[in-house]
N, C-alpha and C positions, 0 to 999 in steps of 0.2 A: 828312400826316393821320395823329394816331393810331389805333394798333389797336382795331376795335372787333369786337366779340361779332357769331357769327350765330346767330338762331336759327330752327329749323326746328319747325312742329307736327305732330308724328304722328298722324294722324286714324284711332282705329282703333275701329268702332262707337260704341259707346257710354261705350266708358274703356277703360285699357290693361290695367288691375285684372283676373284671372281674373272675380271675381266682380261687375266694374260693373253686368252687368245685372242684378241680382239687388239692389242695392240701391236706398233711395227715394228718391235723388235723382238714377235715372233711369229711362227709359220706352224698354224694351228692343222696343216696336214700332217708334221709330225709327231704327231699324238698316235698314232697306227706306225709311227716308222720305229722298228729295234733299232737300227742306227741311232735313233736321236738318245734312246735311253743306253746305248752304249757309249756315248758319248758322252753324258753324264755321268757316268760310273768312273771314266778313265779320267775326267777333270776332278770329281771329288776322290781318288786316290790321287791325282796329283799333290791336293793338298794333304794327305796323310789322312785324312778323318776315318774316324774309326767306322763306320758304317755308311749303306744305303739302305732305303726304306720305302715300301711301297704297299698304302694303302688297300683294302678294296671294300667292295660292298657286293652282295649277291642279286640284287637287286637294280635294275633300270631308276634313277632317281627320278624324283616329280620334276625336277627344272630341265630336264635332257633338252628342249626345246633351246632353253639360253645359255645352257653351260656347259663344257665339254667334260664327259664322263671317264672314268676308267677302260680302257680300250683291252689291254689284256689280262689272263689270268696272272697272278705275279712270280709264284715259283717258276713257273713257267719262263717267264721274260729275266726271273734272275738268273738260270739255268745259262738263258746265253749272257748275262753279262759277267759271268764265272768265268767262261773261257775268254776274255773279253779285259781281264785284269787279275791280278797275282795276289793281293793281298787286303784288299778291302773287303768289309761284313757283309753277308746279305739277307735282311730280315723283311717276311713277307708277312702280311696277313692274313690268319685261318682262323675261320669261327668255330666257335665248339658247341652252338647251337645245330646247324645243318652240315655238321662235316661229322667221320668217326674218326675214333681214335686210332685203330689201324693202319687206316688210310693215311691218316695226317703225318705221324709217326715214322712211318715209310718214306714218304716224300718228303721229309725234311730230312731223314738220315739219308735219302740218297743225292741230296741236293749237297750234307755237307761233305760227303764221301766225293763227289764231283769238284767242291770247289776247295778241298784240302782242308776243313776245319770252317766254313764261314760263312754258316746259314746259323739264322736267327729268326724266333716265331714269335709275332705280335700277335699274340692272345686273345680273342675277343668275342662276346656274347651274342653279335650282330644288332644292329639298333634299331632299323625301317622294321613296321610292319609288314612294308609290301614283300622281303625278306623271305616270308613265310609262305605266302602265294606261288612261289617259285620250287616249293618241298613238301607238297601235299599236304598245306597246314591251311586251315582258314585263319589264324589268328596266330601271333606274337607270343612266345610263352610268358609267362610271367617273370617281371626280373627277378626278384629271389629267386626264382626256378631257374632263370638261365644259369645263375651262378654256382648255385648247385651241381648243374651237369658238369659245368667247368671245372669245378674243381675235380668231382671225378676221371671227367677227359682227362686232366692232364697229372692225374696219378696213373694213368693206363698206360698213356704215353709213354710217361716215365719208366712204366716196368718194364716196355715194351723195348724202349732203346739198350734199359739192363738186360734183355734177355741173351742178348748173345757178350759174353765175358770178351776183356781184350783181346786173349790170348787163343778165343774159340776158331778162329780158321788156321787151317794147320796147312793145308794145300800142301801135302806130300804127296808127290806124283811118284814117287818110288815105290810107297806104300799104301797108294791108292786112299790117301784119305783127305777126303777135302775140309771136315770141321771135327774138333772134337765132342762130341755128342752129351759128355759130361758137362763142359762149358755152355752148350746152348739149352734154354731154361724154357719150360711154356710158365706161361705169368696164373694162370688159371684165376683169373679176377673176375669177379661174380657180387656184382654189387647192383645198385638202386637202378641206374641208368642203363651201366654196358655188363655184358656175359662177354667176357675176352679172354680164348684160351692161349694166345701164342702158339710158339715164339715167333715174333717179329721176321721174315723171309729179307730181312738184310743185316751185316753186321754191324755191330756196334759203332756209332759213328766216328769219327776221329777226335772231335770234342768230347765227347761220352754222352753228349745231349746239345741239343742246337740251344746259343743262348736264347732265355727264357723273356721275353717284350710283354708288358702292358699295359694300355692306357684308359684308365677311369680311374674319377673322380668324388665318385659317391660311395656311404662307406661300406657297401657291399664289395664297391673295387678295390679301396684301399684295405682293406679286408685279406683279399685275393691277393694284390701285390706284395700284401708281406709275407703271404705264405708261401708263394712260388717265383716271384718276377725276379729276375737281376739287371733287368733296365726301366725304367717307368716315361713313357713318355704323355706332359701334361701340359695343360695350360694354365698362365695367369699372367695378368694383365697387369700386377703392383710388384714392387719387392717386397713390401709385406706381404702380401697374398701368396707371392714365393717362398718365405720363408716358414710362413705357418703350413702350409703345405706340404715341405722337404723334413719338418719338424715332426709333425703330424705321422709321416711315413716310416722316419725310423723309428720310432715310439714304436708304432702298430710292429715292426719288423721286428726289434729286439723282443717285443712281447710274444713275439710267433716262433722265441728260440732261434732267430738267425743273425748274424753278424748284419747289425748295418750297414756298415761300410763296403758292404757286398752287393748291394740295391743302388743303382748309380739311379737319380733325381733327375729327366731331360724336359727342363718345360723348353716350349714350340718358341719359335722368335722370328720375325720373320723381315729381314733386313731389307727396306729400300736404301739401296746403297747411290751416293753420288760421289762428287769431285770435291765439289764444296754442299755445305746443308741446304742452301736456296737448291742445288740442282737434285738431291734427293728432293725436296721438298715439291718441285716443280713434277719431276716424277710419280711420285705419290697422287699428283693431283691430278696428271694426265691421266691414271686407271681411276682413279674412283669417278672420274666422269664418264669415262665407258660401261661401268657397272648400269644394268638394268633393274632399278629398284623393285620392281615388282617379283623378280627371280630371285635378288640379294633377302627378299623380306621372307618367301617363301624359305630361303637356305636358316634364315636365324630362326623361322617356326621349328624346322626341323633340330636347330641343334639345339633347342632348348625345349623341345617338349611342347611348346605354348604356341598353338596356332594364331599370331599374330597379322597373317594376308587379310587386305581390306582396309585397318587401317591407316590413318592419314600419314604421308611423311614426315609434314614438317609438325605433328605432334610428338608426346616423349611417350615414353614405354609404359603401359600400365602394372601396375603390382600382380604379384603370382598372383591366376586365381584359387579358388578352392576347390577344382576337380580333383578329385581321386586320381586320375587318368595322367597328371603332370608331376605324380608326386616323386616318381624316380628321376626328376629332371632339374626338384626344387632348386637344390645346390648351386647348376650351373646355371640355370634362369638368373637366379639370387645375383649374382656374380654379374652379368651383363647388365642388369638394374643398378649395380653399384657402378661400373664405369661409365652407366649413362648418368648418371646421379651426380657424382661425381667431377664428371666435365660441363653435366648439361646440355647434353646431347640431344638432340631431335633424332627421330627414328631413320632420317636420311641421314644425318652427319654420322649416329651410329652403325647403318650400313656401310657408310666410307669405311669408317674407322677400322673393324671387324672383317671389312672383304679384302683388305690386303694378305688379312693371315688367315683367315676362314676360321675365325674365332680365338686364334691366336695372337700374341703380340707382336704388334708390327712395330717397329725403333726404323726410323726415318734419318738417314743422317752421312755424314760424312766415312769413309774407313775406321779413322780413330774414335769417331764418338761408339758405331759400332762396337767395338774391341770395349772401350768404356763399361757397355753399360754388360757387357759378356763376364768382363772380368767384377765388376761391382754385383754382379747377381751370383757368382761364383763366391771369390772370397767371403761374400755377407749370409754365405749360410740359404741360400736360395735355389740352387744347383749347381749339379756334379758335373754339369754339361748343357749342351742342347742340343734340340731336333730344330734346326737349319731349315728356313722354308722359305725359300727363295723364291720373290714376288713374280718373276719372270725368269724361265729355262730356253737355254742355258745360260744367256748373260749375267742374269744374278747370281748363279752359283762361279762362275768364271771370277767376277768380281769376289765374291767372299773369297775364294782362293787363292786367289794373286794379290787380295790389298788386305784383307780382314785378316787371314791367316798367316802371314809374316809379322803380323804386329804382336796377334798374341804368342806367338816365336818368341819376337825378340823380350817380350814380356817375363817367360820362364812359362809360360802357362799352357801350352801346347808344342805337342812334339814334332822334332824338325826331319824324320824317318820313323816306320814303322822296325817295332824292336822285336815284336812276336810274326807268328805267322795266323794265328788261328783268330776268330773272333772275340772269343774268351780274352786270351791274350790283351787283346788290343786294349778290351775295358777291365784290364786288370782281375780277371776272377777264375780262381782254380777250375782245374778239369776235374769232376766228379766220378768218385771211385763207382763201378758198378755194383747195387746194392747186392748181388750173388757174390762178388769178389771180398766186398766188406765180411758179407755172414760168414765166411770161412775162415777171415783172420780171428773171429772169435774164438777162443777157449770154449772147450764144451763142456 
């Protein structure tokens, strides 16, 4: 079979745009309405894609004032949009900073035992400091340290979804036995972070493990990603920058003893879609003039580490400085210095530029140019896919699905029906044998 595209929808309120809510083709009351995000779930199964995705933070952000925040908890909200659609992914964000592994564990095997196979967990260390103010922390752990617990969290997890074998519920009501007691395992893991004795109080999920999400860019993450991810969602703003990046990862992946071709690559893209280019183009410019630069400048301090509020708009971006304190952020700083560089951007034009995708790549353009630069960042070695972040919900993803997704159809590059039912399925990657079930096929 040849290669084909995955793609993922980013569901985040109302559009991914700083300014979606603010413009009139949408209704920034349904940010609180489940309707709206079950509405987006059954238009992005319309077009086949392989997944939805939904962000969070545990934390009130600094801009709540100008910009519409995360309203619900997300498993939570995929829960209903399970019953809501048949065959599309649902991967939520949990930190393994302030969350356990037990807990997390749990609620992901019962979310995919609820939606038949199609819960999926984006990974993630939590970034805000304020973060920590919320969990009896005065301060931020240290990144090396967060990644450390993370890797432990989700070798806990992992045992934790092995604890009970496929074959472990027997539920004979004749003979009065609901599991077999030899099949369900305590994990008895006793390491740096967590003491966790199992076994896991649900069974085995129907995937054998929710697929595995995550997104960093620094080489503690890429790090991570090779060890345990089998989706990577990222950003970059060149095709070069795409392809040293997808290159980058499966190096690091085959180096970790795993099949590359197993880690699917989804950098962000974030399509202002039109009829013709002038009317994306006219689009594009309608939001960035609603953006509030003084909110927009605060969002780019946060996602790069570098508190840059205060300064002038219509100057250019200064060079990293030399604090200690931005050094976990060098990389991505580096990287918005080079696209402002690059075009010559003033700190205004690069707030434009940046708030259509919230630091992802925005491609302004007509259906086909879209599909273009999808299929040119695909075949060239740049990505397996992408994470879909439509400027405005739900007209923009409506549009990706009715005009963007029949192209790469008729292309060979995207599938015209789902052919699996499980998540795994969709992005092409085996169901993992449970590591009790393994240890037995062994000779002793």
């Amino acid at each position: 079979m040849s290669r084909t595209l995955h793609l993922n929808a980013f569901l985040m309120g109302v559009g991914h745009h700083e300014a979606a809510w603010r413009h009139p083709r949408t209704d920034p009351h349904r940010v609180a309405d489940v309707r709206h995000f079950q509405e987006l779930a059954r238009i992005a199964e319309r077009g086949t894609l392989d997944s939805v995705f939904l962000a969070d933070s545990l934390a009130v952000g600094p801009a709540v004032r100008h910009n519409i925040q995360a309203v619900f908890e997300p498993l939570t909200l995929l829960t209903s949009l399970a019953a809501v659609t048949e065959h599309i992914g649902l991967i939520a964000t949990v930190s393994t900073t302030y969350t356990e592994p037990f807990t997390t564990a749990r609620t992901f095997a019962s979310l995919d035992h609820l939606s038949g196979g199609r819960a999926g967990w984006n990974i993630v260390t939590s970034a805000q400091e304020r973060e920590a103010w919320n969990f009896n922390r005065a301060s931020h752990p240290a990144h090396a340290d967060r990644y450390r617990r993370a890797a432990e969290f989700v070798d806990v997890a992992i045992k934790l979804w092995d604890s009970w074998e496929d074959d472990a519920l027997v539920l004979d009501a004749g003979a009065g036995v609901f599991a077999d007691t030899d099949r369900v395992h305590e994990i008895s893991h006793a390491g740096a972070e967590f003491q966790v004795r199992g076994p896991l109080n649900t069974p085995r999920p129907p995937q054998g493990r929710p697929l595995l999400v995550q997104a960093g860019s620094s080489p503690d993450g890429i790090a991570f990603a090779a060890r345990y991810a089998e989706a990577v969602f990222t950003a970059q703003q060149t095709l070069a920058d795409g392809q040293a990046f997808h290159a980058a990862l499966k190096r690091a992946t085959a180096a970790a003893g795993r099949d590359p071709d197993l880690v699917k690559v989804l950098p962000g893209i974030a399509p202002v879609i039109g009829g013709t280019e002038a009317e994306a183009q006219a689009l594009a410019a309608e939001l960035e003039a609603l953006i509030v630069p003084e909110h927009a400048l605060a969002q780019l301090s946060g996602m790069t580490g570098v508190d840059l509020t205060g300064l002038p708009l219509d100057g250019h971006l200064p060079e990293l400085p030399d604090a200690t304190s931005v050094q976990a952020h060098q990389s991505r700083y580096q990287l918005v210095v080079d696209l402002a560089r690059r075009e010559n951007l003033t700190l205004r034009q690069l707030i434009g530029r940046l708030g259509g995708g919230r630091g992802h790549r925005v491609v302004a353009g007509t259906p086909d140019q879209i599909a273009d630069q999808i299929e040119l960042w695909f075949t060239q070695g740049a990505a397996d896919g992408f994470n879909v972040m439509p400027p405005l919900l739900p007209s923009g993803l409506a549009d990706f699905v009715d005009h963007v997704v029949p192209l790469l159809r008729a292309r060979g590059l995207f599938r015209h029906e789902y052919t699996g039912r499980t998540l795994r399925e969709h992005y092409g990657l085996p169901r993992p044998a449970s590591a009790y079930a393994a240890a037995a096929l062994v000779p002793a």
